[in-house]
C-alpha positions as a Markdown table, in Angstrom:
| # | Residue | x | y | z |
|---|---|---|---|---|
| 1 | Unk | 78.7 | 73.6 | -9.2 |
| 2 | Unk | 77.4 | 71.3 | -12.2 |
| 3 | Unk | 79.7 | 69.5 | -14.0 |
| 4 | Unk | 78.7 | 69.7 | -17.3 |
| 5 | Unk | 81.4 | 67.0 | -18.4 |
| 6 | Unk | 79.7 | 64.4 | -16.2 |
| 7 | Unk | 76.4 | 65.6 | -18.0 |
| 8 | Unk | 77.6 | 65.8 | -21.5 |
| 9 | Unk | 79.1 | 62.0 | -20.8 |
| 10 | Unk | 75.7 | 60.9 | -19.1 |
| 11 | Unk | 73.4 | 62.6 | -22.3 |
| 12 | Unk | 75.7 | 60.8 | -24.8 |
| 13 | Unk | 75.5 | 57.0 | -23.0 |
| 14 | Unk | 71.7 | 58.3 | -22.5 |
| 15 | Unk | 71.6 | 58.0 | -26.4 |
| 16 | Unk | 73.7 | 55.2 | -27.1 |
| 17 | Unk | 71.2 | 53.1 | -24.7 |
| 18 | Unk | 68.2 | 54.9 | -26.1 |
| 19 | Unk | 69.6 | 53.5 | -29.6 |
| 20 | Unk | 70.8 | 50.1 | -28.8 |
| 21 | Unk | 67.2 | 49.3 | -26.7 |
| 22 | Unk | 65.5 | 49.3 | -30.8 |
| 23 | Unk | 68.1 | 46.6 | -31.6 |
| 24 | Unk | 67.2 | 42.7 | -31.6 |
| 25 | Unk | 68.9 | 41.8 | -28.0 |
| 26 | Unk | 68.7 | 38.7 | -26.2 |
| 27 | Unk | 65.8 | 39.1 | -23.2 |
| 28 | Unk | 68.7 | 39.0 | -20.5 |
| 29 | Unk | 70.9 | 41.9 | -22.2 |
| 30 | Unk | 67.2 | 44.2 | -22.9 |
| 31 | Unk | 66.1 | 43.8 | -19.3 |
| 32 | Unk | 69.9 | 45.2 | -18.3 |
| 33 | Unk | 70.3 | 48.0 | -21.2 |
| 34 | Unk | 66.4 | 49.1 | -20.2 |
| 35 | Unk | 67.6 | 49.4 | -16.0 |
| 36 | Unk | 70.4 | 51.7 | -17.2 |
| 37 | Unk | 68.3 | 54.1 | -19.5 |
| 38 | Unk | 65.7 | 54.1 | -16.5 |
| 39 | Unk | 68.2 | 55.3 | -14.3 |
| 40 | Unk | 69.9 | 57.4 | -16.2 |
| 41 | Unk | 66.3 | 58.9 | -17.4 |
| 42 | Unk | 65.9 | 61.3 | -14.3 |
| 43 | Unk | 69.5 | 62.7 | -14.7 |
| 44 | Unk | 68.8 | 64.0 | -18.8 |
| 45 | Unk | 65.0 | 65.1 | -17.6 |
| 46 | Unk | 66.8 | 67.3 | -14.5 |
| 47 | Unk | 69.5 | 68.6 | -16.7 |
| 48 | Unk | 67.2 | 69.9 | -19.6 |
| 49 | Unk | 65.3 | 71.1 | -17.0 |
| 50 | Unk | 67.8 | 73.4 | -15.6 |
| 51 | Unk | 69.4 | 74.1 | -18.9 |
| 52 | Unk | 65.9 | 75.3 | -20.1 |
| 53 | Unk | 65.9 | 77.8 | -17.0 |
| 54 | Unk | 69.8 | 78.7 | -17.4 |
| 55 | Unk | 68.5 | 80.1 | -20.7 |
| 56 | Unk | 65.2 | 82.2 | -19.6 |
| 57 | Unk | 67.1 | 83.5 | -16.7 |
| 58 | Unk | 69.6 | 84.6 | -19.2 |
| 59 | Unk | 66.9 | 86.0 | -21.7 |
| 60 | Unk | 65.3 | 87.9 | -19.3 |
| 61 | Unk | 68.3 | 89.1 | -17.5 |
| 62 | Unk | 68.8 | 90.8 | -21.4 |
| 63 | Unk | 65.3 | 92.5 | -21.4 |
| 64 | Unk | 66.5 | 94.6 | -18.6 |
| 65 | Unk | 68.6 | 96.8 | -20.9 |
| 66 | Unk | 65.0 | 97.0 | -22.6 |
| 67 | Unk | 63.2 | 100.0 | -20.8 |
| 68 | Unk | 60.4 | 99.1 | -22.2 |
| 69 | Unk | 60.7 | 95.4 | -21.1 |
| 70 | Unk | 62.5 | 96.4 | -18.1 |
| 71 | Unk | 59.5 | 96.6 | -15.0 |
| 72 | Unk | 58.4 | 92.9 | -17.3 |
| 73 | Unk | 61.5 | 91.4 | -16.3 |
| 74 | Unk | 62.0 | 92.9 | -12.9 |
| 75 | Unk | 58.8 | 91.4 | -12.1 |
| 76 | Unk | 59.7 | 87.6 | -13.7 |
| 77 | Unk | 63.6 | 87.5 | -12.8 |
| 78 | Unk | 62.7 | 86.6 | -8.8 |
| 79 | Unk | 60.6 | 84.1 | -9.7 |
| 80 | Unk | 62.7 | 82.3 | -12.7 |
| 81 | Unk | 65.7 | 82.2 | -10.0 |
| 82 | Unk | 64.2 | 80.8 | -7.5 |
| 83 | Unk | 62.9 | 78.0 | -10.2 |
| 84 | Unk | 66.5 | 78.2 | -11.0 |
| 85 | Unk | 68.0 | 77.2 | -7.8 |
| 86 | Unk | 65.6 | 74.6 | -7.1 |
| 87 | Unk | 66.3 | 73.1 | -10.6 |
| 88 | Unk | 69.7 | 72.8 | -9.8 |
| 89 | Unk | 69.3 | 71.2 | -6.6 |
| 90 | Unk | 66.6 | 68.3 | -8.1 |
| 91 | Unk | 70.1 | 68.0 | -10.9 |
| 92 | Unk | 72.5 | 67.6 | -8.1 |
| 93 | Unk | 69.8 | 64.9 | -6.4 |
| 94 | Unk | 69.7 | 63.4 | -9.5 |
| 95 | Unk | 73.4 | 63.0 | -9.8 |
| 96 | Unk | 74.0 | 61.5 | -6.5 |
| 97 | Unk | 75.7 | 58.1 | -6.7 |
| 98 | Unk | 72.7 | 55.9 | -6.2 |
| 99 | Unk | 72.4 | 52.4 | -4.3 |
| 100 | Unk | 72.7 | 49.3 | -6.5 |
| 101 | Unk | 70.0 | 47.9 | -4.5 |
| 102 | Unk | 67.2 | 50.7 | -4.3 |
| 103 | Unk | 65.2 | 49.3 | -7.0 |
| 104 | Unk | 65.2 | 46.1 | -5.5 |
| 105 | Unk | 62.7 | 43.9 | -3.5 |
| 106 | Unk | 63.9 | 44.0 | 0.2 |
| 107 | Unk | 63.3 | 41.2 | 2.7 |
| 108 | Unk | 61.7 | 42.5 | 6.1 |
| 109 | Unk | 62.7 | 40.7 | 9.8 |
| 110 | Unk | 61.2 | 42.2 | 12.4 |
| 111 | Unk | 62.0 | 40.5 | 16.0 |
| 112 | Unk | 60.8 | 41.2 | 19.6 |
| 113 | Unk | 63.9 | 42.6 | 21.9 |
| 114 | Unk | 63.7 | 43.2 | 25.7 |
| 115 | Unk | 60.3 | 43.4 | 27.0 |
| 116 | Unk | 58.7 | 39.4 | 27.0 |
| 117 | Unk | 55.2 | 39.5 | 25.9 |
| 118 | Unk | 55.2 | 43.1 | 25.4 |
| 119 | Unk | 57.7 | 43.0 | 22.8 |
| 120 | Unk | 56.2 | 40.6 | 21.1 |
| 121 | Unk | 52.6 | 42.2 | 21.1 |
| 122 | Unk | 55.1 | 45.2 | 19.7 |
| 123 | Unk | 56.6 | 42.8 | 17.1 |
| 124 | Unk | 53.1 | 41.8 | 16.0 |
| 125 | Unk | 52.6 | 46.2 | 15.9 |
| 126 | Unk | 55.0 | 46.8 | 13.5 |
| 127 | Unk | 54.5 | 43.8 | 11.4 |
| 128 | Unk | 51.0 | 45.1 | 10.7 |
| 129 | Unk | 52.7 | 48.5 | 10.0 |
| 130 | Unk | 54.6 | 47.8 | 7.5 |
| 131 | Unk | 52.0 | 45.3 | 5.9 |
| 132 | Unk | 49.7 | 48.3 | 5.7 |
| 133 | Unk | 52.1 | 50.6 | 5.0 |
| 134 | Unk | 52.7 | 48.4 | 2.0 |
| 135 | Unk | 49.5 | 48.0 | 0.9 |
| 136 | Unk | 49.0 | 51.5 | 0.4 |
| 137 | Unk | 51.9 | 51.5 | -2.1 |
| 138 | Unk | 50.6 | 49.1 | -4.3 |
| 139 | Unk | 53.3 | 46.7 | -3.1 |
| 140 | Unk | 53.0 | 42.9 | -2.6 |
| 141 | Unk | 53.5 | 41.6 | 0.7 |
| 142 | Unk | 55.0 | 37.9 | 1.2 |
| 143 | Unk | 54.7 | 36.3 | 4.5 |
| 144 | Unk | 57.9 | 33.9 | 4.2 |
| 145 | Unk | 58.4 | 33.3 | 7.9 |
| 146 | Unk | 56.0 | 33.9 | 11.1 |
| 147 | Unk | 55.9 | 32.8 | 14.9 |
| 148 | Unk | 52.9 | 34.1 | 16.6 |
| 149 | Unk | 52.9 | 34.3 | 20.6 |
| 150 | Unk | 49.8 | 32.7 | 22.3 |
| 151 | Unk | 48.9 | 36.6 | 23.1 |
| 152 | Unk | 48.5 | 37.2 | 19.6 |
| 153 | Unk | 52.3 | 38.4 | 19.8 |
| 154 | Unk | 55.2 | 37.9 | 17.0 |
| 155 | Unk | 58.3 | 35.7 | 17.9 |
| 156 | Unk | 59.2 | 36.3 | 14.4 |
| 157 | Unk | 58.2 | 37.5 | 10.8 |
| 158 | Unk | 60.0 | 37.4 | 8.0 |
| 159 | Unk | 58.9 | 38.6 | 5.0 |
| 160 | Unk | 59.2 | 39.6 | 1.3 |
| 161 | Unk | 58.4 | 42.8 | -0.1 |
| 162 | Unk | 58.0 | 43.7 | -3.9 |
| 163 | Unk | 56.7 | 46.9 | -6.0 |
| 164 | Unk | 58.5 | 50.3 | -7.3 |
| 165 | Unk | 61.0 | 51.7 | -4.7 |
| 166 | Unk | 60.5 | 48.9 | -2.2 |
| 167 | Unk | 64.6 | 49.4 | -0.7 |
| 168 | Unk | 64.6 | 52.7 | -1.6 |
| 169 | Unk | 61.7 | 53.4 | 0.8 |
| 170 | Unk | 62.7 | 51.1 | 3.5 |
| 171 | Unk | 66.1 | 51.1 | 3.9 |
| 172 | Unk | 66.2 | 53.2 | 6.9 |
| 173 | Unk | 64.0 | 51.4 | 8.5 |
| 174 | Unk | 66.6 | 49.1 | 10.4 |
| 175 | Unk | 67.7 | 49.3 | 14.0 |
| 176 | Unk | 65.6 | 49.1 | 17.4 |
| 177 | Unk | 62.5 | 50.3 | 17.7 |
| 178 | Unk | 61.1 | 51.1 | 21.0 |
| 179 | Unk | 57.0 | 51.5 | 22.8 |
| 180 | Unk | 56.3 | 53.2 | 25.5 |
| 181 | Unk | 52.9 | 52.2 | 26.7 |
| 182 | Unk | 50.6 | 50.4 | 29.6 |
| 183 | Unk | 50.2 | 47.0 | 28.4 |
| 184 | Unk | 46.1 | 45.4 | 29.2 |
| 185 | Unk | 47.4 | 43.2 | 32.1 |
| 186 | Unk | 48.8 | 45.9 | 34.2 |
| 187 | Unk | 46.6 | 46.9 | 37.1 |
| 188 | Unk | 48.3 | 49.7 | 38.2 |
| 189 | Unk | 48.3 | 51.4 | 35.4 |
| 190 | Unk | 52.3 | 51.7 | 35.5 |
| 191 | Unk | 54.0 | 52.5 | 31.5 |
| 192 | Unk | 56.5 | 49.8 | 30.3 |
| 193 | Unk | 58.8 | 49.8 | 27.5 |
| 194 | Unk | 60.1 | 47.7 | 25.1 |
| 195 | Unk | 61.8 | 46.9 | 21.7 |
| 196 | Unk | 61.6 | 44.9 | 18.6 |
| 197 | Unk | 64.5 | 45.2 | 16.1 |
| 198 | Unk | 63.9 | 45.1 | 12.3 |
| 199 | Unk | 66.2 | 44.6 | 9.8 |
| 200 | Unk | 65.5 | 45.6 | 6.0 |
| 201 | Unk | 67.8 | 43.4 | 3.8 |
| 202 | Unk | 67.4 | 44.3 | -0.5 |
| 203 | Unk | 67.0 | 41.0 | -2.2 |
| 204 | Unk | 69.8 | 39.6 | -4.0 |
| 205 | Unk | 70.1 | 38.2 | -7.4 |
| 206 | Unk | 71.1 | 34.8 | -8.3 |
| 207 | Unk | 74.1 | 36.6 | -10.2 |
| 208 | Unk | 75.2 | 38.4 | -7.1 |
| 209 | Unk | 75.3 | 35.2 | -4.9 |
| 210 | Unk | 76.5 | 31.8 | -6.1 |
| 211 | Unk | 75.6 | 29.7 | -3.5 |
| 212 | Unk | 77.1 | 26.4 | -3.3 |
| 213 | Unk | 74.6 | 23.5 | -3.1 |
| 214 | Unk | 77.5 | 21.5 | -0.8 |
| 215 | Unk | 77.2 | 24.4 | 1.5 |
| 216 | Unk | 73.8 | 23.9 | 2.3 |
| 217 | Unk | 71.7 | 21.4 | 4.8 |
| 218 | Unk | 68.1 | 21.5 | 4.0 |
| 219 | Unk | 65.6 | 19.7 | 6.1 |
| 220 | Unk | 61.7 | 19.7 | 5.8 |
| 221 | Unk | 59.7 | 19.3 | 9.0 |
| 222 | Unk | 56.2 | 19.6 | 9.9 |
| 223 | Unk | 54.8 | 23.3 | 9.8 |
| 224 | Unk | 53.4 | 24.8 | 13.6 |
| 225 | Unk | 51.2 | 27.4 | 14.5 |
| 226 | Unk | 51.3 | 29.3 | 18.2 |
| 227 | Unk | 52.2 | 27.4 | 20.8 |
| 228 | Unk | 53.6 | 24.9 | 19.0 |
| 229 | Unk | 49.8 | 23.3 | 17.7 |
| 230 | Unk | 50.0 | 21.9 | 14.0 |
| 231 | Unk | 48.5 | 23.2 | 11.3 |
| 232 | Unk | 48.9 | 20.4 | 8.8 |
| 233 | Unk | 49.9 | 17.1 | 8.7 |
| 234 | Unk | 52.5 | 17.2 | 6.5 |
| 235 | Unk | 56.4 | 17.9 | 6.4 |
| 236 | Unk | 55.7 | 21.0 | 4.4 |
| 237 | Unk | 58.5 | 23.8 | 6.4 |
| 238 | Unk | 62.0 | 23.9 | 5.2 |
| 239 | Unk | 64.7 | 24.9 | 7.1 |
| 240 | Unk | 68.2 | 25.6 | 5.1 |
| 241 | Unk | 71.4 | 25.5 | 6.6 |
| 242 | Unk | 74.5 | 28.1 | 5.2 |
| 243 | Unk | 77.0 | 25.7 | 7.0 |
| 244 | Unk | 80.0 | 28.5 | 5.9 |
| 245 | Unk | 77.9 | 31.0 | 8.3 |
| 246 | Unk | 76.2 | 29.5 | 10.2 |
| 247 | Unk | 72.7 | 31.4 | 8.9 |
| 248 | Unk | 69.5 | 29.6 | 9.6 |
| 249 | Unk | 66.3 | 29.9 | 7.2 |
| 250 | Unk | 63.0 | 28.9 | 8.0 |
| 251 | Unk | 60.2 | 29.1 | 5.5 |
| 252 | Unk | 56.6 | 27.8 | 6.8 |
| 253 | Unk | 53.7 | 28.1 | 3.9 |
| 254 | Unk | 52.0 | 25.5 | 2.6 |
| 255 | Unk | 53.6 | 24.7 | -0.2 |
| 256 | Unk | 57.3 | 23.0 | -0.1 |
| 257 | Unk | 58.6 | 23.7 | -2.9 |
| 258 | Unk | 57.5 | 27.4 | -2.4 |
| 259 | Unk | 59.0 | 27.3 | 0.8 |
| 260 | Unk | 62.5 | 26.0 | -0.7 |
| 261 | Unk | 62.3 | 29.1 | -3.2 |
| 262 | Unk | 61.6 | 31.4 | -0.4 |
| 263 | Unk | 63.8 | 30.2 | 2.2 |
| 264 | Unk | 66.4 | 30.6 | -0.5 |
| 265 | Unk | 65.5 | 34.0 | -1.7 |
| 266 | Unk | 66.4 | 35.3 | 2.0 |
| 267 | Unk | 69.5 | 33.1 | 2.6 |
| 268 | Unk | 70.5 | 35.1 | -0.8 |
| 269 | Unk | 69.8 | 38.5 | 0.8 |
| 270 | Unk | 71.2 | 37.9 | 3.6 |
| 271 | Unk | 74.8 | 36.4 | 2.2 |
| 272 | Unk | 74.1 | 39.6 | -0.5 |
| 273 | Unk | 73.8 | 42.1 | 3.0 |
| 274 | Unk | 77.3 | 40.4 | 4.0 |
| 275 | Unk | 79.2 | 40.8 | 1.0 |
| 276 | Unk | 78.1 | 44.3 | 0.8 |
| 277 | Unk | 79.0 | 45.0 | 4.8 |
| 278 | Unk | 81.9 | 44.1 | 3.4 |
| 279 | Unk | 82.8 | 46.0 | 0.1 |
| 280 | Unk | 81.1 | 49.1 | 1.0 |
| 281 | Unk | 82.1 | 49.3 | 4.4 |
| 282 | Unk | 78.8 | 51.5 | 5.4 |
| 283 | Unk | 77.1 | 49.0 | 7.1 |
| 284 | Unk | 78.6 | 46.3 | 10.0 |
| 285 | Unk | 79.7 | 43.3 | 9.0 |
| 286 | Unk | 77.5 | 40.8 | 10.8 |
| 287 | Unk | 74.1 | 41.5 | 10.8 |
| 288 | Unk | 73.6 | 41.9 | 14.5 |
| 289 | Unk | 75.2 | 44.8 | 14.5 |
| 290 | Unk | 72.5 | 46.2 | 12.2 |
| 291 | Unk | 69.7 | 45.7 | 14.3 |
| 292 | Unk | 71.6 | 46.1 | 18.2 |
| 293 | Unk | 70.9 | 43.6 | 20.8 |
| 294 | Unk | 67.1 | 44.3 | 21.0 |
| 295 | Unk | 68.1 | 46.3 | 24.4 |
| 296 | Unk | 66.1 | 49.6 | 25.5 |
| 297 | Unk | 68.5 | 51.6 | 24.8 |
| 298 | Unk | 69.8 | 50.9 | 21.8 |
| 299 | Unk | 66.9 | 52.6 | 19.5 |
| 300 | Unk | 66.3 | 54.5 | 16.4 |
| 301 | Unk | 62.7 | 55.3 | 17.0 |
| 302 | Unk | 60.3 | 55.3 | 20.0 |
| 303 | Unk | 56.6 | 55.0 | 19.9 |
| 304 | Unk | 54.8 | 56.3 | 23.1 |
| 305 | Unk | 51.5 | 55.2 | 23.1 |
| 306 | Unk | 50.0 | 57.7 | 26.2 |
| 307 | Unk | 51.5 | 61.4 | 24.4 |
| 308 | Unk | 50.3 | 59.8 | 21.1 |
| 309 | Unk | 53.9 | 60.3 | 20.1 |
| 310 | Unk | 56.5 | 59.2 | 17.5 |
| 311 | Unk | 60.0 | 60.6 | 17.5 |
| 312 | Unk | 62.9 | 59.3 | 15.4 |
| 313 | Unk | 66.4 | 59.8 | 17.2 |
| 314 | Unk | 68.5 | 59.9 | 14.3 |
| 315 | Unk | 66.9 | 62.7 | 13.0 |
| 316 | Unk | 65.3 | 64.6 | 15.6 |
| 317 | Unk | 61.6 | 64.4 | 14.1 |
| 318 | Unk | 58.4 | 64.3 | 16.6 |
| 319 | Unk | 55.2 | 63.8 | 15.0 |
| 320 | Unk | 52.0 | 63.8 | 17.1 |
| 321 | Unk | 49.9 | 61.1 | 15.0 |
| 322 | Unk | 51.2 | 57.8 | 16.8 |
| 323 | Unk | 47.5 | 55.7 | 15.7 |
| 324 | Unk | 47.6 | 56.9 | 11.9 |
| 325 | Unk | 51.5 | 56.0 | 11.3 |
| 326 | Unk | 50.8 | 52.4 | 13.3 |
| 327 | Unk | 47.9 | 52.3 | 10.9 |
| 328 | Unk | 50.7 | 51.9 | 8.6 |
| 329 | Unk | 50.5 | 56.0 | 7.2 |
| 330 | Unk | 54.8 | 56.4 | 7.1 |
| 331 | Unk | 55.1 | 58.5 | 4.2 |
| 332 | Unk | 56.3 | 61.6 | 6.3 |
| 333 | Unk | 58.7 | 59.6 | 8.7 |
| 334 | Unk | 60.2 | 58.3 | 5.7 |
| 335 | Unk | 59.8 | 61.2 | 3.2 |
| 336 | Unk | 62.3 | 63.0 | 6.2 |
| 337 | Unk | 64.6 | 60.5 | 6.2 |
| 338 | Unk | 65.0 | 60.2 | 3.0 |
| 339 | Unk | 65.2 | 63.6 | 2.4 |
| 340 | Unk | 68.0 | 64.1 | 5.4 |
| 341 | Unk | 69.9 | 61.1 | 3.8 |
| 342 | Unk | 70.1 | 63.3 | 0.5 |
| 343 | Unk | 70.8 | 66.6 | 2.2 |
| 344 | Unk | 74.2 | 64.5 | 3.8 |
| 345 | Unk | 75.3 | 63.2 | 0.5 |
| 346 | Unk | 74.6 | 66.3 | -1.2 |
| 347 | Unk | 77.0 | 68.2 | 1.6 |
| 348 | Unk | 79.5 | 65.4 | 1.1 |
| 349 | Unk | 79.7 | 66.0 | -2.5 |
| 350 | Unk | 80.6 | 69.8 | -1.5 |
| 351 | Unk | 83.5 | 69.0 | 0.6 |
């Protein structure tokens, strides 16, 4: 059912923003007035949409009293309703409460779990992945953090995604991912598995974090490369302290005072991914419990390299393309769990 209250309400604030965006605002007020039309944009589109089909079903339905416009409409009236129904399903998407932090940048960790080198080799998979993946959207891809393994493995990546959708897209991407596969230095041929966990945080705001400067210890060091060799002489790396929490950042580029910027971009999103554990009650409130313990059997996803395999256990898909979606090609993994997200909330609204 469509509640045309909600969408008489929505058109009329649709038009006051529309209105007040041709008005002499301050920068700060037109950047937040413009994200509020934009959002509200799909949910007018959908609505004249259906409206626009209410009315030719409606029309046509008449011509059937017609005889001579009666075989006409016969023929259109299957058609128009199945246009119908679907236009009233892309209006109910479009009225689904929507995630304050969707349109935001997100802030990708990706850690190895059980499996020593393996899992690090993995690590250093998935970090590629997602690199690609985001390439291919036209997104920009920050390396912020990142501990390579003498093996060419990942000890750690953090990193900072931008473009259109970024959180929207990736959000489900969290948990523990698991590979199934022979790794080069086994002889006998024997299949091993291991994890890596990733964690997808959306970036915070400076307005939705005030971070105390007394809370924080910030210390520059000398930057590393794999095991442990320099790869500069100077103290460039900053390491901040969130002595309330206890969180850790490291950021290792070149450039201090970019690493200070992006060491505090993640402590932000990570306090942000806290305080919404906390009001929304969704997610868990420490971050661990986002990701699992790294452990086999604690997974969302398993990769098996030998079947060529992908199959994501929170959903039940199996795809059959293991190299292309490594290649960084996830559009259908996360086209279906996007799309299973939406088919849950739309089923909650009906209750």
């Amino acid at each position: 059912m469509i509640p045309e209250d909600r969408l008489h309400d929505i058109a009329q604030r649709y038009a006051f923003l529309e209105a007040k965006m041709q008005d002499a605002l301050p920068p700060a007020e037109i950047a937040q007035v413009s994200r509020e039309w934009s959002q509200l944009r799909p949910v007018v589109e959908a609505a004249e949409a259906w409206r626009a089909l209410s009315r030719s079903v409606a029309e046509t339905e008449a011509m059937l009293a017609d005889p001579d416009l009666r075989p006409l409409a016969e023929e259109e009236l299957p058609v128009l309703r199945d246009r119908l129904a679907q236009g009233e399903r892309d209006l109910q998407l479009a009225l689904l409460p929507k995630d304050a932090a969707d349109a935001r940048p997100a802030m990708l960790e990706i850690r190895p779990g059980t499996g020593g080198d393996e899992a690090a080799l993995f690590a250093g998979d998935l970090a590629r992945m997602y690199q690609r993946y985001a390439e291919a959207q036209g997104w920009r891809f920050d390396v912020v953090e990142e501990q390579a393994t003498d093996l060419g493995g990942l000890k750690e990546l953090v990193a900072r995604i931008e473009g259109e959708g970024v959180f929207a897209r990736l959000k489900y991407e969290s948990g523990v991912h698991r590979i199934q596969r022979v790794p080069a230095t086994e002889a006998s041929g024997r299949i091993h598995t291991s994890a890596a966990t990733v964690a997808v945080l959306p970036e915070a705001e400076e307005v939705d974090i005030q971070i105390n400067p007394g809370d924080l210890r910030i210390d520059t060091m000398r930057s590393s490369g794999a095991g442990g060799q320099h790869v500069n002489t100077t103290d460039s790396a900053v390491r901040i302290t969130h002595l309330p929490t206890g969180i850790v950042v490291t950021s290792s580029q070149k450039s201090q005072h970019r690493n200070r910027d992006l060491a505090m971009q993640v402590l932000r999103a990570r306090l942000y991914e806290l305080e919404r554990s906390r009001t929304e009650g969704a997610r868990a409130a420490d971050r661990r419990s986002q990701v699992g313990s790294g452990d086999r059997s604690e997974r969302i996803r398993t990769y098996n390299v030998p079947q060529g395999r992908l199959t994501d256990h929170r959903i039940g898909l199996t795809l059959y393309r293991l190299d292309q979606i490594l290649d960084g090609d996830l559009g259908e993994v996360i086209d279906a769990l996007t799309t299973h997200a939406q088919a849950e909330a739309l089923a909650q609204m009906g209750d």
